[in-house]
N, C-alpha and C positions, 0 to 999 in steps of 0.2 A: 241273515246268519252271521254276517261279519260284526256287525252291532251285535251281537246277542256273544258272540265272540269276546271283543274289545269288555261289555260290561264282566264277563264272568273272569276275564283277564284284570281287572281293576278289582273286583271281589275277593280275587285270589290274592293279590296283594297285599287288600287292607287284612284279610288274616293272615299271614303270614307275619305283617306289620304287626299284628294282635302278637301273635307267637313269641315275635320278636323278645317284644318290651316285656311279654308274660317272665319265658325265659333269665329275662336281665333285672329282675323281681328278686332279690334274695333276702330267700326266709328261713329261720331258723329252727326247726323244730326241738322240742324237748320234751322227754317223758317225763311223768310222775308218777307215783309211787300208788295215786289217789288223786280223786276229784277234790280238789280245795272249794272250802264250804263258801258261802257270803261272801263279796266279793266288796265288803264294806271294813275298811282297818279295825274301825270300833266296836265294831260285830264280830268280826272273823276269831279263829282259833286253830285253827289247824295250818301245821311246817306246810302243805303244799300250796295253800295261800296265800305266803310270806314269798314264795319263788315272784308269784305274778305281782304282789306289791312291790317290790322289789325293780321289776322293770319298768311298772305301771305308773308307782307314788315316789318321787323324792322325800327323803324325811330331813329334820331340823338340819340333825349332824349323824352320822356314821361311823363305821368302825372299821377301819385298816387290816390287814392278815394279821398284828400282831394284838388285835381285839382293842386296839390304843382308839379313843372315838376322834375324829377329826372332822373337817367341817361338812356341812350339805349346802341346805340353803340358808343353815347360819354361819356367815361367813367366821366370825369370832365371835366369843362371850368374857365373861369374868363373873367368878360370886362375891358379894360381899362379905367385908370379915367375920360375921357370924353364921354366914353362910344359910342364910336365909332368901336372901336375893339375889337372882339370877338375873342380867343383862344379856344380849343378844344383837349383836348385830346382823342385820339382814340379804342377802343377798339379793343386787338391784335388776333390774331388768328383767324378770322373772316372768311367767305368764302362765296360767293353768289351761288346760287342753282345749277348756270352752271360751278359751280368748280374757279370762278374769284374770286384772291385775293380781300378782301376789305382792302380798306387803305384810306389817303388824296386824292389821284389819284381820286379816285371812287368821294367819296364827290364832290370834284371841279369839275367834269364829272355832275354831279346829280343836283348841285347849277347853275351851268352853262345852263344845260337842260332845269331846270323850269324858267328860267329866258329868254332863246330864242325860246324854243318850239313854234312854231303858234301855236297857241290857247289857250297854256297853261293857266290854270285859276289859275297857283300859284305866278303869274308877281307881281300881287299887293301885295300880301301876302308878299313877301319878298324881293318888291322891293326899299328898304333902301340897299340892300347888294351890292357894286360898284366891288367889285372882291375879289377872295378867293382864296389866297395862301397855297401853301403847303410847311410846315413848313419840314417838316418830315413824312416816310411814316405813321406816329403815331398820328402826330400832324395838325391839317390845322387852317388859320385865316382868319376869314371874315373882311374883311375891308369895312365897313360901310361909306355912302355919308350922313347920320349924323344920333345920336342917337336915336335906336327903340326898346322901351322896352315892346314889341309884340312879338320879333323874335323868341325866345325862344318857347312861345307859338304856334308860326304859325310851328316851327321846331317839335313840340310833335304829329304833323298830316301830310300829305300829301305831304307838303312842304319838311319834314324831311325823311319823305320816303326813303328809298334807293334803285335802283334799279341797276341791273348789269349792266355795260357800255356796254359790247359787244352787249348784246341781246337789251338793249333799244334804240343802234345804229340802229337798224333796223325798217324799215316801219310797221314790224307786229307784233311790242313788243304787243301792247292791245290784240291778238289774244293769245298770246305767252310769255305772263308775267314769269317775271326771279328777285327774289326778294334778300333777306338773310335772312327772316324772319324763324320761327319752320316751318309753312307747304308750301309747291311748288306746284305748279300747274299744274291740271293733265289733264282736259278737264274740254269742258261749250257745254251748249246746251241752246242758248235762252229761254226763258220764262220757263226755266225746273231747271236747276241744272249748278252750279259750284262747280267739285271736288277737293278736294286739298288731298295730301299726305302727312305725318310726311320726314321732312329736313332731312335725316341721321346725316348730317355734321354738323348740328347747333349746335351753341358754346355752349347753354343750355338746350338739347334736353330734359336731365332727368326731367323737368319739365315740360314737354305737352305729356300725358297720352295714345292719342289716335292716329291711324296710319293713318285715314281720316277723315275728317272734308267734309260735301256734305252740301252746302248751297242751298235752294230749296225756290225758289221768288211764293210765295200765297198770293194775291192781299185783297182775301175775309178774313179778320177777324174770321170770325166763322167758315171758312176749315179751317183756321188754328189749332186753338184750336181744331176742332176736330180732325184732324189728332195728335196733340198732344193727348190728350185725347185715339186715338187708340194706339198709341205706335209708330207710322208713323215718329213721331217728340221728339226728347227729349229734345230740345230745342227752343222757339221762344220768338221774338220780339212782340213790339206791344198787348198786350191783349186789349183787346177793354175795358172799362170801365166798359161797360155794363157784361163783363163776367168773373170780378176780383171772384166776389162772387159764381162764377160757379166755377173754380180753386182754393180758396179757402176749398171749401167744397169738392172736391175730393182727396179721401186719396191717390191717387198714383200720385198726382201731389205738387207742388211746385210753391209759387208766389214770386219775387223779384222785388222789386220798389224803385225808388228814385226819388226826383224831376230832373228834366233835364234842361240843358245848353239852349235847341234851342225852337224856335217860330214858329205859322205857321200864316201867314197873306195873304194879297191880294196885288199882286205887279200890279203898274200900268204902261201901254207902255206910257211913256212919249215923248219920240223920238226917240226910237229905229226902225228899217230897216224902210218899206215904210208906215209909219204912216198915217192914213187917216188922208186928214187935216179937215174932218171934225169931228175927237175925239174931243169929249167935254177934256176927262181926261189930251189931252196932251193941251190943251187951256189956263185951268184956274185950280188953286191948288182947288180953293172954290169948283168946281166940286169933285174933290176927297174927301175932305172934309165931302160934303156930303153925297156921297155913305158910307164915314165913320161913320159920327154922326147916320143914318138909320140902323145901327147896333145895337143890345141890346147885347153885348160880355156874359152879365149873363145870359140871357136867353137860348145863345146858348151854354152857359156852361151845364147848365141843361137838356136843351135838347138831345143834342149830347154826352155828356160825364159824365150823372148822378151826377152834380157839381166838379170830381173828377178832373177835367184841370181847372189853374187858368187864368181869364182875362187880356188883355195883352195891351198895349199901347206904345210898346217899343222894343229895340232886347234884352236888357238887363234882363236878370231874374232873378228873386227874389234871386237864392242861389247866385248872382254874387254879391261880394261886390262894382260892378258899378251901380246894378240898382236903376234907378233913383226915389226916392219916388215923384210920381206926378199921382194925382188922376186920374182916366181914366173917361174921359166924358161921359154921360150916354148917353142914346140912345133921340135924339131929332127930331124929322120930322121935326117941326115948321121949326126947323132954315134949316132944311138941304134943304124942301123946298123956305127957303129966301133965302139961298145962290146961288142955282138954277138960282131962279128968277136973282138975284142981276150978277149975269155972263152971262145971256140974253141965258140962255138955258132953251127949249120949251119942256115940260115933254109929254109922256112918253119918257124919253132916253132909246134908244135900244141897247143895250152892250151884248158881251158875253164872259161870263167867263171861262174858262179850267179850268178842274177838274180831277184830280186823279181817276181812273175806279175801284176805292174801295168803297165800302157801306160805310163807315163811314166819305169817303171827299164828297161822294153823297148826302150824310146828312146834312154835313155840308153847301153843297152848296146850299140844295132844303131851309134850314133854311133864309140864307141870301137872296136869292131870293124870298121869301116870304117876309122879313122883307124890304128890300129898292123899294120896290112893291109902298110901302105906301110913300115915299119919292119921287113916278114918274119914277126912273128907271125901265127900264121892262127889266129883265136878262133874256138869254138866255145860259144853261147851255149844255158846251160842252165837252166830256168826252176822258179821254185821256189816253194811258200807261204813268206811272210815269216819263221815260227816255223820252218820244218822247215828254211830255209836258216840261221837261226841254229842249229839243231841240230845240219846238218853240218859246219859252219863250227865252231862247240865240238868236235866230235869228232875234226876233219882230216877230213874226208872232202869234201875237195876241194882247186883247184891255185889257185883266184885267184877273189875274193866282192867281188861288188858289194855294202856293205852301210856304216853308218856309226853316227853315234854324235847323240842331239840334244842333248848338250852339257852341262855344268855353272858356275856360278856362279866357284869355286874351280877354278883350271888345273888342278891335281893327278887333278880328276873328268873331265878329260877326253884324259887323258894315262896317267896312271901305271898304271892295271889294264892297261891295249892294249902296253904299252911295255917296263914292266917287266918281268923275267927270268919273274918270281914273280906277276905281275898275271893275276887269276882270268879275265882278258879277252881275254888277249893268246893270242887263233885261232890266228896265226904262226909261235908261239912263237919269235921274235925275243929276240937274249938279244947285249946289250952290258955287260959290267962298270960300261965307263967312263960310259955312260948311266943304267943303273942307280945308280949312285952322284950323280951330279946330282940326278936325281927324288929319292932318298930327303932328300939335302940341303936341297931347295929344301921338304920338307915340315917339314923341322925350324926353321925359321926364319920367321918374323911379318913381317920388311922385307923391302917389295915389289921396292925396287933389287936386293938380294941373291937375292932370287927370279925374276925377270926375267930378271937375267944368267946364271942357271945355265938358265933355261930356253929364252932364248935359245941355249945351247951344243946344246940338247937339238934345237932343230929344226933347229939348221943341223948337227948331225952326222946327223940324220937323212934329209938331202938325199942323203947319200951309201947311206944303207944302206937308204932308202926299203924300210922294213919297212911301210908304209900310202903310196898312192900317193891323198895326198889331192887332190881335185877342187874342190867347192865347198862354200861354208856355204851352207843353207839360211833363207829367212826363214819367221818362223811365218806360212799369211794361212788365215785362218778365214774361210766365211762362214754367213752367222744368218737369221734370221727376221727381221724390221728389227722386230716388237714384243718382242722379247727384251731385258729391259733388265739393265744393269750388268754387262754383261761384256767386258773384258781380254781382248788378246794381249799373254802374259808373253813374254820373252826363252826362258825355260825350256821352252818350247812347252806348258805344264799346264794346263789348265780349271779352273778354280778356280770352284767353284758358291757360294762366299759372297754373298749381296746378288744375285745374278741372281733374274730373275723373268719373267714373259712377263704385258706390258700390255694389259688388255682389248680 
């Protein structure tokens, strides 16, 4: 007995000892709005993908709160005077999660990547770049097919991303993601969790506090909050509007807001996969038009978001020094009934729209559907996971998507893929020459005036052809654990885990 004693006393122990270390383990949970699709930079598309790249991938260079880009793992660069060549200096010592030197190899490997990957959605983004040399394992140069003063920017996201060669060699990189970023990736379980791990090897470890980071996709708004609220969550995205003042007035929480980069509107199939040819939308612009004008943007501000989102008639938002000052049309039946008539379309038109399977895009939708009721369309609202409405939404397989965009620093990142003829984004497939020719312009050029006024051209020709029947911009507002220290709401809506920590 006393042996059988002394072992179960040594067992007790080593759990205890388990406990111990389990306990002394800190991890940081965070909610999302949604399950982030692909788990591949050059594949992905959806903001709550960008959260986990973010922690996951280091990119070239990045962008500061005041959206200014600053370095990553490009320590500095310079363009040439005609601004066709890009130089790069590299950041040394570097290492990707699967033990792979990072160097110009890598880079050229990764530029290379997003430029021939099928499907990749980063072609257009950085497709000005004709090939990239490696200078030195230090140094690499993009050689530019003519000057795009976007790159930078489209380099501070997805684009810039770095992923391991070895590993993104392979068919099951999305499964198996291999980055160089602080945390690595440890497992996913659909609609539940993706966990990551603290990088050993990362070049600036000392600066990210916590040894896991568990992102956890909560569609419903107010589970969210409550599990925050219980302790469940000590960090999430998204607060609903409605429950700022709830978070507010709870002493063990924390709220963080700023206005935000991205929009959220109604994208219309204009000729994308097997279009009915009986779409009025893909017909006649006047048709969209009017689904647009049968909109009241203030009322549904009020409604849906207690005035706290502002009206939107553009990708451009207010904190971007491109957005464009042009009033937003009020809300008009008359005409949007004349213009009906005027394109020999016979009311009630029957459409149906995709919607995001969250109460608050629910909302959003039951509002519109009420309000273009009055204009003859009779919507029918069809309800989707986040990822699978962007899936059908890239395929055509649908007439009209509630869905939008969270924004970029550079106008180009939040225009030109959706816009363009040839933009890997653009669901509508909406195809203007004379637009297409602006955007390509306005990226070949460094002066903001000369840039402004082609893009100005850009959204007031777009009033007419209303290929995105934009609604509002959204602000970022997060709320926290109120011992959660040193954390930012960027513009860019991104979590940035550098210097956060959670106080005893």
């Amino acid at each position: 007995m006393k042996v059988r004693h002394t072992l179960l006393t040594a067992f007790g122990g080593l759990m205890l000892l388990g406990s111990l270390q389990a306990q002394a383990e800190s991890t940081l949970r965070i909610g999302l709005g949604a399950d982030p699709d692909m788990l591949d930079p050059h594949l992905a598309r959806t903001y709550y993908g960008r959260f986990v790249f973010a922690a996951m991938c280091d990119r070239l260079v990045d962008v500061d709160e005041n959206l200014k880009v600053v370095p990553g793992l490009a320590t500095d660069w310079k363009w040439s005077e005609d601004g066709k060549t890009l130089t790069m200096n590299l950041r040394q010592g570097v290492t990707f999660q699967d033990g792979e030197t990072f160097d110009a190899d890598a880079v050229k490997f990764n530029i290379d990547r997003a430029l021939t990957l099928p499907g990749s959605l980063r072609k257009s983004e950085i497709s000005s770049i004709e090939s990239v040399e490696v200078a030195s394992p230090s140094q690499v140069i993009f050689h530019l097919k003519t000057a795009d003063a976007a790159l930078l920017s489209q380099l501070t996201d997805r684009a810039g991303a770095m992923l391991a060669p070895k590993a993104a060699a392979k068919p099951d990189f999305a499964t198996h993601p291999v980055c160089s970023g602080p945390y690595q990736f440890v497992s996913r379980v659909q609609q539940d969790r993706i966990v990551l791990k603290r990088f050993e090897n990362y070049w600036n470890k000392a600066a990210y506090h916590f040894d896991k980071v568990v992102f956890l996709p909560i569609p419903d708004d107010s589970v969210r909050l409550a599990n925050l609220r219980s302790g469940d969550l000590d960090l999430t995205e998204g607060i609903a509007a409605s429950d700022v003042k709830t978070v507010e007035a709870d002493s063990k929480l924390a709220l963080a807001k700023t206005t935000g980069l991205g929009y959220q509107g109604i994208t219309f199939n204009i000729a994308n996969g097997k279009v009915d040819p009986a779409n009025p939308f893909a017909k006649d612009a006047r048709v969209r038009e009017a689904f647009s004008l049968a909109i009241d943007r203030d009322a549904l501000n009020q409604v849906a978001f207690e005035g706290v989102y502002t009206p939107a008639n553009q990708a451009f938002s207010p904190v971007s020094p491109y957005h464009v000052k042009l009033p937003i049309a009020p809300r008009d039946v008359e005409k949007a009934r004349a213009l009906l008539a005027a394109a020999g379309v016979k009311t009630p038109v029957n459409v149906t729209l995709l919607v995001t399977n969250n109460p608050t895009s629910q909302q959003v939708g039951q509002v519109i559907q009420a309000m273009v009721s009055e204009a003859g369309f009779n919507v029918n609202l069809q309800m989707s996971e986040f990822a699978s409405l962007l899936d059908r939404q890239q395929r055509g397989d649908y007439q009209l998507s509630l869905s939008g965009w969270s924004g970029r620093p550079d106008p180009d990142g939040s225009i030109f893929s959706f816009i363009n003829s040839k933009g890997t984004l653009n669901d509508g497939r909406y195809s203007n020459p004379q637009v297409d020719s602006w955007l390509t312009e306005a990226r070949q050029t460094n002066d903001q005036a000369t840039r402004q006024a082609l893009y100005d051209k850009v959204v007031k020709q777009l009033q007419t052809d209303v290929p995105i029947a934009y609604l509002y911009f959204e602000p970022r507002i997060f709320g926290m654990n109120k011992k959660l220290q040193g954390f930012k709401a960027w513009p860019d809506g991104l979590v940035r885990l550098a210097g956060v920590k959670m106080a005893p």
